[in-house]
C-alpha positions as CSV (number, residue, x, y, z in Angstrom):
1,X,105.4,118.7,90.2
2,X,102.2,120.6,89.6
3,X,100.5,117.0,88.5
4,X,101.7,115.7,92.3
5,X,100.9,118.3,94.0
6,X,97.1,118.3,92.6
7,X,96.8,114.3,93.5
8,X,98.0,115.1,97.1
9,X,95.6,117.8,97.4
10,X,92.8,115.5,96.2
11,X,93.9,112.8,98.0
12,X,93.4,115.0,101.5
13,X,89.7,115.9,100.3
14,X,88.4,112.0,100.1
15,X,86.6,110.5,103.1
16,X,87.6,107.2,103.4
17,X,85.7,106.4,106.2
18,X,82.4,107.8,104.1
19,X,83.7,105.5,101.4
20,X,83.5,102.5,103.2
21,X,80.2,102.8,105.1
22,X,79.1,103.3,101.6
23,X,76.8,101.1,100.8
24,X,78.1,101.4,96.7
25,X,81.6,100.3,98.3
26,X,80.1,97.3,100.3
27,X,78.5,95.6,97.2
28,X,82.3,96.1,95.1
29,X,83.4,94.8,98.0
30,X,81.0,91.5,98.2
31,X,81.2,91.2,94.3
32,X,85.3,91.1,94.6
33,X,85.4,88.6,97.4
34,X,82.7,86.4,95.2
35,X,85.3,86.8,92.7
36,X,88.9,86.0,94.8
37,X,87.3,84.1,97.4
38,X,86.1,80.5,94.9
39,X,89.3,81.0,92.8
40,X,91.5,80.9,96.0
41,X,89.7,77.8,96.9
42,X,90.4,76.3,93.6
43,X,93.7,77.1,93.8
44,X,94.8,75.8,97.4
45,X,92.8,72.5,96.1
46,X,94.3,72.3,93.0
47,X,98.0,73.2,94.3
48,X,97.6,70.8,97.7
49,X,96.3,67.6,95.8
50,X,99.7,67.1,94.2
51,X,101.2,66.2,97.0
52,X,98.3,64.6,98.5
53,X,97.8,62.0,95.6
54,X,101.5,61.3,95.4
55,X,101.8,60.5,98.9
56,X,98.6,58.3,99.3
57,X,97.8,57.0,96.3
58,X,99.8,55.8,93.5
59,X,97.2,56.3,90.3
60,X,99.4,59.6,89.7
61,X,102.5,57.2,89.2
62,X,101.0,55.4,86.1
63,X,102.4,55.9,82.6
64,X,100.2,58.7,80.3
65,X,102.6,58.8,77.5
66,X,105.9,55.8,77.3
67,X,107.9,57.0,80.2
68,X,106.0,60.3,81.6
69,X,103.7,59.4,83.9
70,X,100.6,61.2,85.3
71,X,102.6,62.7,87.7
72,X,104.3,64.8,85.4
73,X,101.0,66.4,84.0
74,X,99.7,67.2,86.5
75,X,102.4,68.6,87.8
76,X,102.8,70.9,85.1
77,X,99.4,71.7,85.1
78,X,100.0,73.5,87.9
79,X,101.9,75.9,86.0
80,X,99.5,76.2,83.7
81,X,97.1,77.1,86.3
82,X,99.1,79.3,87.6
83,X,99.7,81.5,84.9
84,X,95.6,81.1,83.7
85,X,94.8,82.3,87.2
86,X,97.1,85.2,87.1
87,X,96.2,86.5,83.4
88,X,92.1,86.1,84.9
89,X,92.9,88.0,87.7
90,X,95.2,90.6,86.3
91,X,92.1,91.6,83.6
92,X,89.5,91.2,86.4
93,X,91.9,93.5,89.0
94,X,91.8,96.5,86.0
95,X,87.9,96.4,86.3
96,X,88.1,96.3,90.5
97,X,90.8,99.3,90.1
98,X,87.9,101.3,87.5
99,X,85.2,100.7,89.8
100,X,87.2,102.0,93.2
101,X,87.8,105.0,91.2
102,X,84.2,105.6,90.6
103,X,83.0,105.6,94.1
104,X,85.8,107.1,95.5
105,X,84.9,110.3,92.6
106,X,81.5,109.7,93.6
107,X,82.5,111.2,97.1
108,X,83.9,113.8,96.1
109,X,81.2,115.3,94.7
């Protein structure tokens, strides 16, 4: 309870209107939306041409393998993305997470 009552008390001490005008939190802030900003891109693109290439084209509809066509891979590269994107961004988040931390300690000094 002690432990709570200590992160309350800290939490009232922090500025976070002095945070944000910082300008230490405006650069973590451009360097994690030139991180989220091109792999969000990437993966409305990658997600939305699936159905794009299957409704106006038919090269997806050729055979890759006997009987599974290209279709099928791609379409389960999607997963595949999905997952890689996730794991990239999970590591990526514990270093955005570290960094908020130090500028809002920085504060309150």
């Amino acid at each position: 309870m002690a432990q709570k009552e200590l992160v309350t008390s800290s939490m009232k001490e922090i500025d976070f209107v002095k945070v944000e005008s910082s300008p230490q939190f405006k650069q973590f802030l451009s360097r994690k939306n030139k991180f989220i900003v091109p792999m969000t891109i990437f993966f409305m693109i990658f997600y939305f041409l699936l159905p794009i290439f299957t409704s106006y084209t038919k090269f997806l509809n050729t055979s890759a393998f006997g009987d599974i066509s290209w279709t099928w891979i791609f379409a389960f590269s999607q997963f595949v993305m999905v997952w890689v994107l996730s794991g990239i961004y999970v590591k990526k988040a514990g270093t955005f997470d570290k960094e908020a931390e130090q500028i809002i300690q920085e504060q309150l000094r």
